[in-house]
NULUMTOR-427899 format. One record per residue (C-alpha): x, z, y; residue in three letters. Coordinates in nm, 3 decimals. Layout:
c1; c3; c2; r
X; Z; Y; ALA
...
***
This chain:
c1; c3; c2; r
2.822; -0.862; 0.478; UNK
2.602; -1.177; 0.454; UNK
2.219; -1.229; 0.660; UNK
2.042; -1.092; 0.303; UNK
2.243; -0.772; 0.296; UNK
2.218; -0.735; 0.667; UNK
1.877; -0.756; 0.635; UNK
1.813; -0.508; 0.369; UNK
2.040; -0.250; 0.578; UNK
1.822; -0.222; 0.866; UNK
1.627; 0.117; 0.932; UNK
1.330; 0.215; 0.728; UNK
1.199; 0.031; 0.398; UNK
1.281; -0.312; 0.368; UNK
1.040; -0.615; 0.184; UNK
1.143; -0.882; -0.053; UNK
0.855; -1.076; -0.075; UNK
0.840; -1.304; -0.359; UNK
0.721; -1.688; -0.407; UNK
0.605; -1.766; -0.718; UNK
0.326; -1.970; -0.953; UNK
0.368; -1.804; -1.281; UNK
0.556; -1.554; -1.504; UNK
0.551; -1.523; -1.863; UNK
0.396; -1.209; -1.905; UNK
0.129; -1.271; -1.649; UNK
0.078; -1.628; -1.709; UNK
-0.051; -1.855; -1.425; UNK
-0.042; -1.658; -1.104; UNK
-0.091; -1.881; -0.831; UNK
-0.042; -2.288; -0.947; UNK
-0.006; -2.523; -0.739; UNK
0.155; -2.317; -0.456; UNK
0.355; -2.457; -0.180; UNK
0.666; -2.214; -0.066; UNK
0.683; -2.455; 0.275; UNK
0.296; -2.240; 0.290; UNK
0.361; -1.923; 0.167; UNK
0.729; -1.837; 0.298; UNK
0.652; -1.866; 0.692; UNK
0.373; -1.645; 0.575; UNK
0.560; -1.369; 0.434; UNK
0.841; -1.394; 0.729; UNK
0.523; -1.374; 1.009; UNK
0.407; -1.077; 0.802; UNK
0.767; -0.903; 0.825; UNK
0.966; -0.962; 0.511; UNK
1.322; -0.889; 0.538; UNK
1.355; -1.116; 0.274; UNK
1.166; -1.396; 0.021; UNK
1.286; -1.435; -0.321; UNK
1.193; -1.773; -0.444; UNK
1.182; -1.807; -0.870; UNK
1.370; -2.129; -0.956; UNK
1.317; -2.140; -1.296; UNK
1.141; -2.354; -1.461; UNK
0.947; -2.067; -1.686; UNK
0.805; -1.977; -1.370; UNK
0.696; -2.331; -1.299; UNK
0.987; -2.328; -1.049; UNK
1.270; -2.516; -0.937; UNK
1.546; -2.541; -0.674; UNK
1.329; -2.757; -0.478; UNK
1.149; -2.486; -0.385; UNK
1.447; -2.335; -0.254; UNK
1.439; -2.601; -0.056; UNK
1.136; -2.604; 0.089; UNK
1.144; -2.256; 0.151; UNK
1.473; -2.279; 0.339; UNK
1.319; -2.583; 0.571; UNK
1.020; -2.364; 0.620; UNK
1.199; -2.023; 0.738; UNK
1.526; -1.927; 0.843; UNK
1.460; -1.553; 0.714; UNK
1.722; -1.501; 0.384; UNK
1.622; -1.633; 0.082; UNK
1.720; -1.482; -0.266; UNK
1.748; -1.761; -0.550; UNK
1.577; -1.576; -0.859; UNK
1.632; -1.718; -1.222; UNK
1.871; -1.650; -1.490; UNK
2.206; -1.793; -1.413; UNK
2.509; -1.765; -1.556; UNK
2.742; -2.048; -1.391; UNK
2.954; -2.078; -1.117; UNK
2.813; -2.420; -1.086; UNK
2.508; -2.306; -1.082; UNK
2.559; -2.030; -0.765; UNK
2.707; -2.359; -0.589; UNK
2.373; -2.544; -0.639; UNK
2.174; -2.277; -0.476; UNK
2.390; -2.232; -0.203; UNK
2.374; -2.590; -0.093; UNK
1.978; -2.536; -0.141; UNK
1.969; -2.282; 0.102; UNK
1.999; -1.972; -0.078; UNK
2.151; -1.625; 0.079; UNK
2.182; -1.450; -0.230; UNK
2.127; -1.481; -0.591; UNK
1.996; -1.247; -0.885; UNK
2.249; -1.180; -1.152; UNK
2.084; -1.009; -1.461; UNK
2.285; -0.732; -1.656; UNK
2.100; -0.754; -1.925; UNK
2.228; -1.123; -1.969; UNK
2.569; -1.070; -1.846; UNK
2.933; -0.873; -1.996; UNK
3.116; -0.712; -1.680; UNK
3.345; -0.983; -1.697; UNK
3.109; -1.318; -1.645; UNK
2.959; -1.085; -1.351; UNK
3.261; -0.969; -1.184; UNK
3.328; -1.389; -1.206; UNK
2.992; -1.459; -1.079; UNK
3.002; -1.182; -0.808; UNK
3.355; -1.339; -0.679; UNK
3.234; -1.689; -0.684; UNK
2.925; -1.575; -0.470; UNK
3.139; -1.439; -0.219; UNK
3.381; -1.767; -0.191; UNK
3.025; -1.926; -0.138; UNK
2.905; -1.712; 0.142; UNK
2.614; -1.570; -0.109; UNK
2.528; -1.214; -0.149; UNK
2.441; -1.098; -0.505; UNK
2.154; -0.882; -0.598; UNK
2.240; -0.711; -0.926; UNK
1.992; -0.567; -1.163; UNK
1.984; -0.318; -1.352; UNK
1.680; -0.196; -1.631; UNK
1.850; 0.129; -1.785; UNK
2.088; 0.396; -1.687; UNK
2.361; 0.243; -1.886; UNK
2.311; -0.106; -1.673; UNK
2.285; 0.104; -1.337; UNK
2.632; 0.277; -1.403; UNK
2.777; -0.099; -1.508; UNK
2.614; -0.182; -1.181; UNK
2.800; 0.084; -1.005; UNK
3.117; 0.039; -1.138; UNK
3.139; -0.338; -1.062; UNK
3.129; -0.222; -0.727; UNK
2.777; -0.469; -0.673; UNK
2.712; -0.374; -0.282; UNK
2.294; -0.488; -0.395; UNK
2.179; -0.315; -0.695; UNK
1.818; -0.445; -0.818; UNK
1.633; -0.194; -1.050; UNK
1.331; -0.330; -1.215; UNK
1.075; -0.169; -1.362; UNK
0.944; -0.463; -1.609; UNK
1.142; -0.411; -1.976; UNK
1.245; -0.836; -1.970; UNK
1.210; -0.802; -2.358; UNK
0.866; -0.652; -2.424; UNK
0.744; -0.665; -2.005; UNK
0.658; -0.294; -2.034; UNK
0.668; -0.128; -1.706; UNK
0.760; 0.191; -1.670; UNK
0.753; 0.305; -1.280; UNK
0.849; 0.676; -1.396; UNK
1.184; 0.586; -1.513; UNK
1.241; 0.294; -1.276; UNK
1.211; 0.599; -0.942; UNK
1.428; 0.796; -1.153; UNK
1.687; 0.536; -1.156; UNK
1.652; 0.460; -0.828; UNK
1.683; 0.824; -0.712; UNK
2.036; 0.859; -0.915; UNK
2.179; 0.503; -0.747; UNK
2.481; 0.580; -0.561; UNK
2.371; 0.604; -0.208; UNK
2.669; 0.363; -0.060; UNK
2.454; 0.080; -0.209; UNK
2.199; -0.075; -0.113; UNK
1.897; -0.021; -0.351; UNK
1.619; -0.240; -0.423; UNK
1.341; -0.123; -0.633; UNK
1.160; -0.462; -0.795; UNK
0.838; -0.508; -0.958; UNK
0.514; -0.302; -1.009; UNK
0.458; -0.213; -0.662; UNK
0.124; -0.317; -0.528; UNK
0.017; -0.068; -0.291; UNK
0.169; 0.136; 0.047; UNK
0.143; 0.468; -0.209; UNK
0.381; 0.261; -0.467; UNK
0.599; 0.135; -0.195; UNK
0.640; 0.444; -0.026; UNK
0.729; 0.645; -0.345; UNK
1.015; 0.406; -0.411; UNK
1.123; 0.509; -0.057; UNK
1.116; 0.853; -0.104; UNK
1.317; 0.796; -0.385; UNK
1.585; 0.641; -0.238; UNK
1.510; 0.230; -0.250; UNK
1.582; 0.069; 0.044; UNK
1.380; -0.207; -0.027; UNK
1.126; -0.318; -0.257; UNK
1.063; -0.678; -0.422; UNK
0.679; -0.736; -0.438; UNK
0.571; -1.065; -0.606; UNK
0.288; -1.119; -0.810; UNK
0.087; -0.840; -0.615; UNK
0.155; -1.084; -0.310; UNK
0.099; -1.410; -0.471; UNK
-0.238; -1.311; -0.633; UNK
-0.409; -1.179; -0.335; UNK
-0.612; -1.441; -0.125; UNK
-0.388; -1.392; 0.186; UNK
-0.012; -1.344; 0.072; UNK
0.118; -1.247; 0.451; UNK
-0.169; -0.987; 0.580; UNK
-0.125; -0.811; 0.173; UNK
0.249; -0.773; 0.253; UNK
0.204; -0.655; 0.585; UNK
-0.069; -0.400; 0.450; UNK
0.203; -0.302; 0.164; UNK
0.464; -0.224; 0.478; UNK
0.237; -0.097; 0.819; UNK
0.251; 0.268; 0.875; UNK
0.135; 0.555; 0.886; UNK
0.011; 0.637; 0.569; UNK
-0.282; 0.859; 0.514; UNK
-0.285; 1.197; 0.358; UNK
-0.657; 1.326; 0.301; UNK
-0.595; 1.765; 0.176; UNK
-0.809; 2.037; 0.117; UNK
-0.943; 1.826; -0.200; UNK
-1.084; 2.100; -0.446; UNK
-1.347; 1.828; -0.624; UNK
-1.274; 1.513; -0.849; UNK
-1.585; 1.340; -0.700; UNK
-1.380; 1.399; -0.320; UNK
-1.093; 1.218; -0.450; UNK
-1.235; 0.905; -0.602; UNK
-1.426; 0.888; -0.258; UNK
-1.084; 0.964; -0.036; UNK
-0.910; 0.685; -0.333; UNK
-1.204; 0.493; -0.252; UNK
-1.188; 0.496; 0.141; UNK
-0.786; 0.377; 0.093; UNK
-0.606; 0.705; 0.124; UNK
-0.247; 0.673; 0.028; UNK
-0.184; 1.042; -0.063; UNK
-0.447; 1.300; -0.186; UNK
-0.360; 1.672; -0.097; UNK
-0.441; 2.005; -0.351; UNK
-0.374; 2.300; -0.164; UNK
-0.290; 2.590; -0.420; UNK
-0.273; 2.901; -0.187; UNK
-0.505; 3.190; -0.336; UNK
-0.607; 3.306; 0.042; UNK
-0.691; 2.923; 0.172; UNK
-1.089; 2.870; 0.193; UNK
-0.986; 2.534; 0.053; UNK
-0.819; 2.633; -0.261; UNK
-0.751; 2.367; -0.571; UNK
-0.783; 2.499; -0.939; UNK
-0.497; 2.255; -1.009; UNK
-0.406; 1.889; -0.894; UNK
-0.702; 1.684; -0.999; UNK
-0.688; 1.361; -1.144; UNK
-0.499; 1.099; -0.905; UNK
-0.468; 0.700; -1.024; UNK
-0.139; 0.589; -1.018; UNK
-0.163; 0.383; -0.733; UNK
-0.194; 0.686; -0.526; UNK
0.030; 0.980; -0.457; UNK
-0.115; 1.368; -0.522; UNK
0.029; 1.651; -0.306; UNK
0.036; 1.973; -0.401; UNK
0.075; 2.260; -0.093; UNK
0.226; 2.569; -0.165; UNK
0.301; 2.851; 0.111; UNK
0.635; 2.996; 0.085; UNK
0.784; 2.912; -0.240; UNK
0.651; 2.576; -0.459; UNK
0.566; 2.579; -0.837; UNK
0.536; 2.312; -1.064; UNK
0.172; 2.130; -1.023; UNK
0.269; 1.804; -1.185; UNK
0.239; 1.675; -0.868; UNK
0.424; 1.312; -0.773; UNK
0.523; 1.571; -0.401; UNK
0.526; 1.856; -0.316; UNK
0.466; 2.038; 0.089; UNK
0.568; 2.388; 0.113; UNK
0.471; 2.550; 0.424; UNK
0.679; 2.893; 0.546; UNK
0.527; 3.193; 0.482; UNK
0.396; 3.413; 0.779; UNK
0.289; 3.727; 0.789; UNK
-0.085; 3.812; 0.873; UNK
-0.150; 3.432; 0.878; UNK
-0.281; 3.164; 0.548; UNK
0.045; 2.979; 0.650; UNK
0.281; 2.900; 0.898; UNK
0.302; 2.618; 1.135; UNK
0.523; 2.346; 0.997; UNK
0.604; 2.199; 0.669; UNK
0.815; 2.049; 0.409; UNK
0.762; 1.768; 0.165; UNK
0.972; 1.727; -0.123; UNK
1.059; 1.513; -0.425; UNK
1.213; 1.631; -0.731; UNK
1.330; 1.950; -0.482; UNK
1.470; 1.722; -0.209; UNK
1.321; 1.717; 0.167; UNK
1.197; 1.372; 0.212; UNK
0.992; 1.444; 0.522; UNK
0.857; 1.689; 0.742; UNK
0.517; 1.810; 0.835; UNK
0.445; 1.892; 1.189; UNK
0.105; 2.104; 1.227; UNK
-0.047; 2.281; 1.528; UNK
-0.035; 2.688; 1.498; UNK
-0.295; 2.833; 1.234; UNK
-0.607; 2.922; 1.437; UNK
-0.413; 2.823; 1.751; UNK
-0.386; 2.501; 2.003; UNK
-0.091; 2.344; 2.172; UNK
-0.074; 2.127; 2.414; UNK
0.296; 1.950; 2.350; UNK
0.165; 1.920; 2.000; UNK
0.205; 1.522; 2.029; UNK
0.481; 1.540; 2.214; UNK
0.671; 1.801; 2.027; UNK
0.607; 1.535; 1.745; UNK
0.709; 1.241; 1.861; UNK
1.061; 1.354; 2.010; UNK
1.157; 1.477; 1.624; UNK
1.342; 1.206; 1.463; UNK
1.288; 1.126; 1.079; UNK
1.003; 1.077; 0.852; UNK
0.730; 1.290; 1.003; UNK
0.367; 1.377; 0.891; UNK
0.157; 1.452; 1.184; UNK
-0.137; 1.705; 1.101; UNK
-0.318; 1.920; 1.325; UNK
-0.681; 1.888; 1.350; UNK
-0.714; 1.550; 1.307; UNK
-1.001; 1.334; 1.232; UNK
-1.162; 0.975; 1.284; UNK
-1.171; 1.030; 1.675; UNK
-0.822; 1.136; 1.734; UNK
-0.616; 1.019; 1.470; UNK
-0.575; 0.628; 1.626; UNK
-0.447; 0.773; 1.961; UNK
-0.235; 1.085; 1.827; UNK
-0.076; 0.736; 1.567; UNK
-0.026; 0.534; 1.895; UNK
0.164; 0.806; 2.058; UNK
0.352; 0.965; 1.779; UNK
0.437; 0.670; 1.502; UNK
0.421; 0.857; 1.222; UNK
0.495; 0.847; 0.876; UNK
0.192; 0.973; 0.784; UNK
-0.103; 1.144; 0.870; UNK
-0.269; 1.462; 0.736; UNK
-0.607; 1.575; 0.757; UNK
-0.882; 1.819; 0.622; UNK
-1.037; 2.062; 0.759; UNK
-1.238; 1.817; 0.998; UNK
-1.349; 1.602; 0.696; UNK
-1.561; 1.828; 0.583; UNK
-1.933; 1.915; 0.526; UNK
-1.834; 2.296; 0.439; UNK
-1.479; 2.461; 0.332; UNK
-1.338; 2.252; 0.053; UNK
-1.609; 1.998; 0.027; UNK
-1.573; 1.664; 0.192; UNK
-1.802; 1.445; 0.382; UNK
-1.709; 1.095; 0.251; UNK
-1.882; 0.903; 0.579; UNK
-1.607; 1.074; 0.753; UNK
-1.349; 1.040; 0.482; UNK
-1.412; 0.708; 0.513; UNK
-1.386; 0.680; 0.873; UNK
-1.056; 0.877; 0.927; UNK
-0.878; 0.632; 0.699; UNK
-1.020; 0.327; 0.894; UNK
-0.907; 0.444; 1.202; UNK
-0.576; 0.554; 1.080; UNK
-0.469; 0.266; 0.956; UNK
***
């Protein structure tokens, strides 16, 4: 295992951020950049790893590679379109850790060539995929890094839906990188749940005015969960305010009952809470809290995508208090979502003492039962993250 697939196996989701000036859908992103500027930015800022375009239709070349390499010692990933052995030597000597082979411009038998030539080289590979057919090629090569991008190379589509569908049917003895189209924790995080262990983030990164502080906004923790919405004017204010997740609670005897799941933009995920058994919402996740009898709900929670648990949601008893609520929390391993009563002047120490996933509120953002106050909206999500 080489230092870019080490790095991409350690705990939790994994960044690739990526260096680059232009692409041809986009056009000019960022001329004129210097990688020896922008890489120790993106390793200061936690990337596992920094992908550096070196072709020339990105306005990029191998010396850029090296410049990267004498500004960082974090892994670099050569990105362009190559084909050659000769080639895979070049970037090695330039300081490259991996390379990107493309399926779509590759038989099995020039990668399976390429893949062994990486290996004499000491390179890892990352090989992507854009299709189901080109994930299962993927697969059977037996490519240890498989890439799955959501950009269509031929007409630059994107298409996130099918790209998390892909990634969620990746076998899971691989390590899976979810690339492009990601420009927000929401986005990031629903690549997670799907199964990526990383995700490549470029142009998101290299138009923003500070590269390093976007990526380490795109990776900190916890996100925020703001329920209980029942009105499209509380959303656009909790969307506003930088919630990652907006919550629609669709349980006939809750005072904060949803019609349906409202309208969420895409770089956001919607939640909807069922007690006892879910429905379908149309929901991007769903938390199902058991059923109880004599109570709204019970204590703890579920959430799920596509049907699988992806995390858990620790509450405090309905109606009830408990003192070893934070401490009940923070001993449970895995993804948690910490609710309970939370709101802007307890949610930055129950975060410090917890670490969780997420956060969850409602009830204490509110003017009246299923109407929010945005000043506090607002003010929970500042103090959250």
């Amino acid at each position: 295992m080489g230092r870019f697939r080490d790095a991409l196996a350690a705990p939790g989701l994994s960044a690739i951020a990526e260096f680059k000036r232009r692409s041809p859908s986009a056009g000019d992103i960022r001329p004129g950049a210097d990688p020896a500027d922008i890489a120790p930015q993106y390793a200061a800022a936690g990337a596992a790893a920094i992908s550096v375009l070196v072709d020339e239709r990105f306005a990029g070349s191998v010396d850029d590679l090296r410049a990267a390499r004498a500004a960082t010692d974090t892994p670099l990933l050569a990105k362009g379109f190559f084909t050659e052995e000769e080639q895979l030597r070049e970037l090695r000597e330039a300081g490259a850790d991996a390379a990107l082979l493309i399926l779509r411009d590759l038989d099995d038998d020039r990668t399976l060539a390429l893949m062994r030539r990486a290996g004499e080289l000491g390179l890892d590979t990352l090989v992507e995929a854009h299709d189901e057919d080109e994930l299962r090629r993927a697969e059977a090569l037996g490519a240890p890094i498989v890439g799955v991008n959501a950009r269509d190379l031929s007409t630059f589509a994107i298409d996130r839906g099918t790209q998390l569908r892909l990634v969620s049917s990746a076998p899971r003895d691989r390590i899976v990188v979810a690339e492009s189209a990601i420009s927000t924790r929401a986005q990031g995080a629903a690549a997670e749940l799907a199964g990526a262990d990383a995700i490549l983030v470029g142009s998101a990164l290299m138009r923003a005015p500070d590269p390093g502080a976007m990526l380490a906004e795109l990776l900190s923790r916890p996100l925020v969960k703001v329920c209980g919405l029942t009105r499209q004017e509380d959303v656009d204010a909790a969307v506003e305010a930088g919630a990652d997740l907006c919550g629609f609670i669709l349980v006939d005897a809750s005072p904060r009952r949803a019609e349906a799941v409202l309208d969420v933009p895409p770089e956001v995920l919607s939640v909807a809470v069922f007690v006892g058994e879910a429905e379908d919402a149309g929901a991007d996740l769903v938390q199902v809290h058991e059923a109880e009898a004599g109570r709204v709900r019970g204590r703890d929670a579920v959430l799920l995508r596509e049907g699988e648990q992806v995390a858990r949601v620790l509450d405090l008893p309905w109606e009830e208090e408990d003192p070893q609520h934070l401490d009940r929390a923070a001993a449970t391993g895995g993804r948690i979502v910490l609710a309970g009563r939370l709101g802007p002047d307890n949610v930055a120490d129950a975060v410090r003492a917890v670490r969780p996933w997420a956060v969850d509120a409602a009830s204490r953002l509110e003017r009246e039962a299923g109407v929010k106050d945005h000043a506090k909206v607002r003010a929970f999500v500042a103090a959250a993250r």
